[in-house]
Backbone bond lengths (Angstrom), bond angles and torsions (degrees), N, CA, C in turn:
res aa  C-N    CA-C-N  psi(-1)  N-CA   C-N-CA  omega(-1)  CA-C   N-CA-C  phi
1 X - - - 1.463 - - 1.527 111.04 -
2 X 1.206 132.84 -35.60 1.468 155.86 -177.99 1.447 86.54 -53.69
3 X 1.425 115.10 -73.07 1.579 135.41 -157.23 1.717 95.16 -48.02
4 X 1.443 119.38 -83.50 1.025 166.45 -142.76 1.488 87.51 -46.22
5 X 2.191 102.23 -84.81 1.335 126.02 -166.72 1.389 88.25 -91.23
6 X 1.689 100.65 -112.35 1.289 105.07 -153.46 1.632 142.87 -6.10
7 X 1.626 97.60 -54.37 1.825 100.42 -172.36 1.516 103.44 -84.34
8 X 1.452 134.19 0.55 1.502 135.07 158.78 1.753 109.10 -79.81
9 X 1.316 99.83 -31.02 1.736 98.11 -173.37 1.651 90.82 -72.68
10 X 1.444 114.64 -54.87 1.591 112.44 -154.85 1.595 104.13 -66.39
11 X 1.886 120.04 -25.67 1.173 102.58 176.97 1.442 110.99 -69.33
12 X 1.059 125.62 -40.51 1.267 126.65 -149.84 1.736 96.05 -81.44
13 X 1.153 136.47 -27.78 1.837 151.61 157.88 1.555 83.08 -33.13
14 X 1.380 113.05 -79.36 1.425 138.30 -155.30 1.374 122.87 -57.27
15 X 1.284 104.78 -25.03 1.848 131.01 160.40 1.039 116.35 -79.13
16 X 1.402 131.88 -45.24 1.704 130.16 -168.15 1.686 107.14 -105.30
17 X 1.255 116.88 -24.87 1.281 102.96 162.84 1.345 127.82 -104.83
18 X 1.468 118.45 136.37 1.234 111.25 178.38 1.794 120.72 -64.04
19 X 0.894 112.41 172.66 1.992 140.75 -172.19 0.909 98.11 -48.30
20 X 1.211 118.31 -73.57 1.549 131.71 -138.58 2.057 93.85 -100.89
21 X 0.861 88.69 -11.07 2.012 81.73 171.00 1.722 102.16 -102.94
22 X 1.385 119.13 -28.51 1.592 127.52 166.32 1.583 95.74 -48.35
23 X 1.704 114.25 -90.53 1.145 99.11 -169.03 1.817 135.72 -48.08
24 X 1.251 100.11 -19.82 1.294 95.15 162.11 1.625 146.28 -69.23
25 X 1.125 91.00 -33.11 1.555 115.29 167.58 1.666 104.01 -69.91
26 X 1.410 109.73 -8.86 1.627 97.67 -160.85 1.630 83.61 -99.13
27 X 1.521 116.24 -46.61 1.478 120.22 176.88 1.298 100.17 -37.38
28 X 1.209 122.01 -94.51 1.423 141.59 -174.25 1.960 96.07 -11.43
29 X 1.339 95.67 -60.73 2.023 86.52 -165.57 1.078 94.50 -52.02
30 X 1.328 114.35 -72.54 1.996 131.35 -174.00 1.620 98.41 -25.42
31 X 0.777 156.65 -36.47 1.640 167.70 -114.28 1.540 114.24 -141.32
32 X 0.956 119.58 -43.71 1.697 136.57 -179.56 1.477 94.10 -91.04
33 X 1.540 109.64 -82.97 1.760 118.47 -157.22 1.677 115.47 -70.29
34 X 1.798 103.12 -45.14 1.454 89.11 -168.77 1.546 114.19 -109.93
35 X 1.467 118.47 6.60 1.097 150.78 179.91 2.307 90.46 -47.27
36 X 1.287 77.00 -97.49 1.776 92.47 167.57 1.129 114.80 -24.07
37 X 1.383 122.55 -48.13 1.509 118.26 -172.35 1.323 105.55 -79.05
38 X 1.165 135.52 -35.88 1.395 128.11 166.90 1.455 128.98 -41.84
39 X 1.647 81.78 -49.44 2.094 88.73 174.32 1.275 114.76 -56.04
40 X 1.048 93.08 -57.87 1.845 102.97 179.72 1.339 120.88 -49.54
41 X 1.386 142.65 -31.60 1.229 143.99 -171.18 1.805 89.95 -105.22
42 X 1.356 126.38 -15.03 1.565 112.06 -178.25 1.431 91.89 -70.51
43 X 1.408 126.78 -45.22 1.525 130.10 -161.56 1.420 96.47 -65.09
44 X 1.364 116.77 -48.48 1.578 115.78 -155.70 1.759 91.07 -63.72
45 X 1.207 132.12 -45.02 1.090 130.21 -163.56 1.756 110.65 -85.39
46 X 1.384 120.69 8.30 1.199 146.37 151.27 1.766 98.65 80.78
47 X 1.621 114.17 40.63 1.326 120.67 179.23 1.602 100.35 -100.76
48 X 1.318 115.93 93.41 1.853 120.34 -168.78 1.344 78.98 -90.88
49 X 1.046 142.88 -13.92 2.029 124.82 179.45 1.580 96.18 -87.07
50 X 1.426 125.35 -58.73 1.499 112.65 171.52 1.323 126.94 -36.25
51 X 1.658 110.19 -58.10 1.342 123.26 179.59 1.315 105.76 -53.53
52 X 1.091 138.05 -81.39 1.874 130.75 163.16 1.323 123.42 -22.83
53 X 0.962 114.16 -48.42 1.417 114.16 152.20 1.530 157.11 -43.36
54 X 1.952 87.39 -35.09 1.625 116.87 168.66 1.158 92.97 -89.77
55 X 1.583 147.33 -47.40 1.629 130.00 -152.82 1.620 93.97 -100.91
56 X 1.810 126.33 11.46 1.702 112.24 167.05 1.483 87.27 -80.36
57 X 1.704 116.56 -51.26 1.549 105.76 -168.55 1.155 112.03 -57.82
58 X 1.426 139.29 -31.75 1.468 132.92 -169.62 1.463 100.84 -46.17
59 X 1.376 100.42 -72.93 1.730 116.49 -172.57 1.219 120.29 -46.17
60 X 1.411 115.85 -45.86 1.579 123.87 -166.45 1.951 100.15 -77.35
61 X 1.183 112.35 -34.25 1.266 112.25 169.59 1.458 140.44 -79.05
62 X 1.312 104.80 -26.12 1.697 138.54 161.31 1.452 106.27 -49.43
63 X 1.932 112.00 -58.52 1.203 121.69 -169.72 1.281 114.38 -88.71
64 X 1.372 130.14 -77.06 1.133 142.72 179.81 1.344 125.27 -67.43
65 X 1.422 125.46 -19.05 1.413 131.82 160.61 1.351 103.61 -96.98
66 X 1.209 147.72 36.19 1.370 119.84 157.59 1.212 133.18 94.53
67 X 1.238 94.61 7.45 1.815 95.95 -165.56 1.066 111.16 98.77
68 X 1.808 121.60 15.35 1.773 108.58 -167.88 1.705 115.92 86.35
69 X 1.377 113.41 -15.48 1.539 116.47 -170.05 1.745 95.52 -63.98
70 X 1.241 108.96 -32.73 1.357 129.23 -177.80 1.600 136.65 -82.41
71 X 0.874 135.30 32.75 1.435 118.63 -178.12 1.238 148.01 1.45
72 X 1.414 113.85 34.70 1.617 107.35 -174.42 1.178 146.01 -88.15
73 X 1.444 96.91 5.01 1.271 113.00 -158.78 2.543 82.76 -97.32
74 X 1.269 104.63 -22.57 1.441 98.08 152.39 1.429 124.95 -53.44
75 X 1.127 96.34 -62.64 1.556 100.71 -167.00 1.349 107.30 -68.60
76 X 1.490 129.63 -21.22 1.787 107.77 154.73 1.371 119.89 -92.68
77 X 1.925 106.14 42.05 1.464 82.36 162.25 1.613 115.96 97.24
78 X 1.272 102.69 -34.05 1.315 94.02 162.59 1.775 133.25 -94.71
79 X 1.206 100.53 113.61 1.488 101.77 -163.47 1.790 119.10 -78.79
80 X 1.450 102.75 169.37 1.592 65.10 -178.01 1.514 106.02 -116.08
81 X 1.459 133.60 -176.06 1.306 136.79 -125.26 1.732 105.50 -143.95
82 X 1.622 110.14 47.35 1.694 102.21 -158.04 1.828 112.25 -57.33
83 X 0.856 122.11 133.75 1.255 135.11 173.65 1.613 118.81 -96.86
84 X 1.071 159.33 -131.68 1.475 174.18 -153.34 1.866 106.85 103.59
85 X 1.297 99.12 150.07 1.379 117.85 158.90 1.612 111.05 -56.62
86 X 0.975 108.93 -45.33 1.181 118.62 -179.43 1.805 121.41 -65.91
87 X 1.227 117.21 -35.80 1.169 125.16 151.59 1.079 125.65 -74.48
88 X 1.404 128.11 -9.77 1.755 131.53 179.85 1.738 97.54 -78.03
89 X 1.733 106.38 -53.94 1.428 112.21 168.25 1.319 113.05 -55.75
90 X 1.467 144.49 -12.83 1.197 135.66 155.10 1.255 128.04 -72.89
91 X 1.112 127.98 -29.43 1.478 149.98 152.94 1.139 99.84 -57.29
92 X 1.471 145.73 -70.85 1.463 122.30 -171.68 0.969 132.43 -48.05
93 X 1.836 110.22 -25.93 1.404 99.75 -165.64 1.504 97.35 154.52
94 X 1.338 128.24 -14.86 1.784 124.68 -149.92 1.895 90.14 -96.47
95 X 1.450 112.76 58.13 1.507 109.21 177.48 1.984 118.59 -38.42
96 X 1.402 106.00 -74.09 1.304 119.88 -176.03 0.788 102.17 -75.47
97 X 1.624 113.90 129.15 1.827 127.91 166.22 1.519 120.11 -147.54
98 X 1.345 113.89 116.79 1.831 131.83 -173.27 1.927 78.21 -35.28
99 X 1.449 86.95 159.27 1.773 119.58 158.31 1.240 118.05 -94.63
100 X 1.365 146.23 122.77 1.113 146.58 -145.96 1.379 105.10 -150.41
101 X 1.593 116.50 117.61 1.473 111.84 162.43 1.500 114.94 -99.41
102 X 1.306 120.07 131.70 1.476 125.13 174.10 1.138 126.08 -117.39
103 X 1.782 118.65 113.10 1.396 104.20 -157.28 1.459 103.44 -53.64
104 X 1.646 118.43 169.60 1.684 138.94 179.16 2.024 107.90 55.13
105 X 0.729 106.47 -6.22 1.397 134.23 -174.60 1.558 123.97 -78.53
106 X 1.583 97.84 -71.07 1.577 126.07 171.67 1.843 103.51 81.58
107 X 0.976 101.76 -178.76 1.582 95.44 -167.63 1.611 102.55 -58.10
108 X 1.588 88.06 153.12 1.856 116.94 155.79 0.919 133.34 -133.24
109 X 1.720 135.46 -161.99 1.506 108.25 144.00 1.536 106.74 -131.80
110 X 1.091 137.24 169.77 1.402 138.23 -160.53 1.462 92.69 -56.77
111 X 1.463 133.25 -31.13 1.891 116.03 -176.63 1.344 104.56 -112.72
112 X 1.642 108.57 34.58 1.497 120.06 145.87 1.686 109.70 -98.66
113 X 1.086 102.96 -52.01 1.549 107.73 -172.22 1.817 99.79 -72.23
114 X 1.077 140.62 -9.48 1.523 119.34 161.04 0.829 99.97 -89.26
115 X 1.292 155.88 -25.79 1.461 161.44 -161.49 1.653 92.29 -98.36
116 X 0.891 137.54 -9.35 2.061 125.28 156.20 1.145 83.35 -88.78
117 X 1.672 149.84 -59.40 1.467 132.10 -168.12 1.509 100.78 -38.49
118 X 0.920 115.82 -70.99 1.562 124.47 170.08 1.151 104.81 -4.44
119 X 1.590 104.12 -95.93 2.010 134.37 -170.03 1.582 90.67 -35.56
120 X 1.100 148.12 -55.34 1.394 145.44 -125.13 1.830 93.61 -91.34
121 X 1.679 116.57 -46.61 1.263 104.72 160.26 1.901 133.02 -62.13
122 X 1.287 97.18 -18.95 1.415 107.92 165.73 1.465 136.35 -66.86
123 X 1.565 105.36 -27.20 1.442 137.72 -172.08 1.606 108.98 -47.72
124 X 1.107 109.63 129.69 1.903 106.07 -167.69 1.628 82.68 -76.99
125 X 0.865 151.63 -39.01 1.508 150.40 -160.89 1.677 98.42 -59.44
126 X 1.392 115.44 -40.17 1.557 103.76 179.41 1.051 109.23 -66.13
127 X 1.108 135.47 -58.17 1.418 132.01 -158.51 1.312 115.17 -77.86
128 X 1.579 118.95 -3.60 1.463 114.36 169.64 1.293 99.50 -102.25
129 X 1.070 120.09 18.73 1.881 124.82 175.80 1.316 117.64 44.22
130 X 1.300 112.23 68.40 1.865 134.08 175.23 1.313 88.48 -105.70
131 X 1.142 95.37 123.08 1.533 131.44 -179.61 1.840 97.79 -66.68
132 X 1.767 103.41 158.53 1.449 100.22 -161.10 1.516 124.07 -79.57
133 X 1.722 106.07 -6.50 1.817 100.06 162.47 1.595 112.86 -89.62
134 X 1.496 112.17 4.51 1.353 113.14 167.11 1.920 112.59 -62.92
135 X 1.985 91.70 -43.84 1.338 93.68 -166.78 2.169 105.52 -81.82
136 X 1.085 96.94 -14.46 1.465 97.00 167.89 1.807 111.66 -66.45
137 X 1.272 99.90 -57.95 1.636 89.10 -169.44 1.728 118.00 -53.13
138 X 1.232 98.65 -41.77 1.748 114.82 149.43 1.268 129.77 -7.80
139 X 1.502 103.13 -72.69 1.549 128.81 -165.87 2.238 92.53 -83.46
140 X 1.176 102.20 -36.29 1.438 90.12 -159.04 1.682 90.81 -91.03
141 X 1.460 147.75 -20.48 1.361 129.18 139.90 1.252 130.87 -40.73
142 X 1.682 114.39 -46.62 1.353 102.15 160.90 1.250 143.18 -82.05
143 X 1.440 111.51 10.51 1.460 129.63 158.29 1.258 112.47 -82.35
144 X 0.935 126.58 -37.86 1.427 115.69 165.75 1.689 122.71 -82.02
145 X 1.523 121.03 -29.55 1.171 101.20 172.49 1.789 99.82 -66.20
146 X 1.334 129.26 -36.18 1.497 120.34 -161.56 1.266 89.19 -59.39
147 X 1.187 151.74 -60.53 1.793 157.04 -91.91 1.775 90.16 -117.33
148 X 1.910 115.95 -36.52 1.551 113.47 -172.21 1.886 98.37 -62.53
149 X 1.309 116.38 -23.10 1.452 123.14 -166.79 1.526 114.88 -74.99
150 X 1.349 121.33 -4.68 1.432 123.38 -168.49 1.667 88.88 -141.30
151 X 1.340 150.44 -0.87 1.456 139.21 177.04 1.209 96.05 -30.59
152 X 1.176 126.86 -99.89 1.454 147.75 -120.13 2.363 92.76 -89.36
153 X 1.099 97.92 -53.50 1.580 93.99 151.26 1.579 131.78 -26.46
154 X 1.358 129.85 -72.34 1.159 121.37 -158.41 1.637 93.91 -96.71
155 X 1.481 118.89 -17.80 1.958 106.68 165.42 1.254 102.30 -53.03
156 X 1.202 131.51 -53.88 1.427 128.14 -165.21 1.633 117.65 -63.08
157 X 1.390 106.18 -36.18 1.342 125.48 -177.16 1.641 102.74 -59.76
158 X 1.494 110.04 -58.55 1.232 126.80 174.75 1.612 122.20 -39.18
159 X 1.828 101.13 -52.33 1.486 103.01 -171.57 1.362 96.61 -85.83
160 X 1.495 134.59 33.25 1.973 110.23 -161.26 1.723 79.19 -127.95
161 X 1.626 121.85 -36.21 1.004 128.44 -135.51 1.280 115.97 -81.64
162 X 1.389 155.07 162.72 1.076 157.77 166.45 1.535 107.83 -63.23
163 X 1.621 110.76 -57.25 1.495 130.78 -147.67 1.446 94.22 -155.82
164 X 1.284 121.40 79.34 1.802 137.11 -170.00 2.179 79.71 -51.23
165 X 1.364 114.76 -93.96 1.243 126.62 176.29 2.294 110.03 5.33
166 X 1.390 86.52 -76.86 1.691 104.85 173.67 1.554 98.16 -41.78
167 X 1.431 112.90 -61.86 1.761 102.69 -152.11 1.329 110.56 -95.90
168 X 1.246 116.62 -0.28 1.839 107.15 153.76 1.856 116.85 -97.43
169 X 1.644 101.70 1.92 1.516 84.08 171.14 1.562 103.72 -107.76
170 X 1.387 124.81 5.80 1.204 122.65 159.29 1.333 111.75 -87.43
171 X 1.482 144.32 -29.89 1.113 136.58 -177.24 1.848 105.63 -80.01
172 X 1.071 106.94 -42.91 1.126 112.98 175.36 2.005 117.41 -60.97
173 X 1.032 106.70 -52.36 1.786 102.98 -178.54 1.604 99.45 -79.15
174 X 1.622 126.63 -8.08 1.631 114.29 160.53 1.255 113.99 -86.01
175 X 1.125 120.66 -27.31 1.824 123.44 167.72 1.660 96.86 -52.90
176 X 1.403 125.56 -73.36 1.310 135.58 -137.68 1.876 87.64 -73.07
177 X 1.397 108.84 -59.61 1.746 91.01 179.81 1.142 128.95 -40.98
178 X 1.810 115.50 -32.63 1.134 133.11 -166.84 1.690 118.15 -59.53
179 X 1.493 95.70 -48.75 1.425 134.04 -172.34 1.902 86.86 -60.50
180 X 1.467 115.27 -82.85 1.272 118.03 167.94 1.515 125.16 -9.40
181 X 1.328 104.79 -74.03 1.811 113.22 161.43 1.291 104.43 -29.47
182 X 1.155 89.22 -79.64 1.631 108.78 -163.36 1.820 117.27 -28.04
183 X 1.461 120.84 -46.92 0.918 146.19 154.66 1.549 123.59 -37.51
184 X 1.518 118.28 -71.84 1.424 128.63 171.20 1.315 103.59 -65.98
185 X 1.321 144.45 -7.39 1.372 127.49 -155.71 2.060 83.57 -108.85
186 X 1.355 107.26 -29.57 1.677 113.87 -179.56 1.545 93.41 -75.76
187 X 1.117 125.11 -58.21 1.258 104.20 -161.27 1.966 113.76 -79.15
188 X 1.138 112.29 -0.33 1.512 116.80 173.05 1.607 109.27 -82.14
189 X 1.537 107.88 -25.47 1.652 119.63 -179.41 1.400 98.39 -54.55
190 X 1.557 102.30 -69.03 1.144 128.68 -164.62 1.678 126.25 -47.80
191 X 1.529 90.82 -38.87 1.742 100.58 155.21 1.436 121.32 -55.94
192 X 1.452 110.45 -35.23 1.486 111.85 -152.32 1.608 93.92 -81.86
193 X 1.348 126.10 -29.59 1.287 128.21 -168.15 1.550 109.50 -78.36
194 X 1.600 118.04 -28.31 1.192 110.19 158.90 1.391 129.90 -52.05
């Protein structure tokens, strides 16, 4: 499906639109849709400096960037703080998780994909009641803006690799543990400073 659709749609995205209107459109989603979901899983995961952090960028980007077309709330410094459901369940406790490829998707691991069950009740689109090919066209823009970010990446990966399959589900489940760590090791700091 990658072959087929996707990496023909994203080249051809990636050809007719320029850069600097790409990344904006990518702000803007990041900013509206997954913006919120970040806050929400910083709290759930009891990060009140993340969470403050995700709703300064909301605002500062909402207002002063444009709707998000803009990034500014980067450029002073404030970075931003991605969260998932799926990483909150890693933080609790959900250590071991299968590798999972999903077509349009790209890899996960089984306590990624309950953790989008998750995200999907989180989705600002539900609660403003966008009907469900609203939330498709959604999901398949941000598959393609995510997918323009790895083009030229996973060809290379592909032509270098022994076993393309093997070495993106090892790079991929060492990213995601990593991320995990990464997480409990902030929020154990964060205790200690209390």
């Amino acid at each position: 499906l990658d072959k087929i659709v996707v990496r023909p749609v994203t080249r051809g995205y990636v050809d007719v639109v320029p850069d600097p209107f790409r990344r904006g459109l990518g702000n803007a989603i990041d900013n509206f849709f997954t913006t919120p979901q970040y806050f929400i899983n910083n709290v759930l995961q009891g990060k009140i400096g993340g969470a403050f952090n995700t709703l300064s960028r909301l605002v500062i980007n909402s207002t002063i960037g444009l709707g998000g077309f803009v990034d500014v709330a980067s450029k002073m410094g404030i970075q931003e703080r991605p969260e998932t459901f799926g990483d909150t369940l890693g933080v609790w406790g959900w250590k071991k998780s299968s590798y999972v490829q999903i077509p349009f998707k790209g890899p996960q691991t089984s306590r990624d994909i309950v953790g989008f069950i998750g995200d999907i009740f989180t989705d600002p689109l539900i609660f403003i009641g966008v009907p469900l090919w609203g939330n498709l066209v959604k999901t398949a823009g941000t598959a393609v803006d995510d997918r323009q970010e790895t083009l030229g990446v996973l060809e290379e990966i592909e032509s270098t690799s022994l076993d393309f399959y093997s070495s993106i589900r090892s790079m991929y489940l060492q990213k995601r543990t990593d991320e995990i760590e990464t997480d409990k090791i902030t929020n154990y700091q964060s205790y200690l400073k209390k």
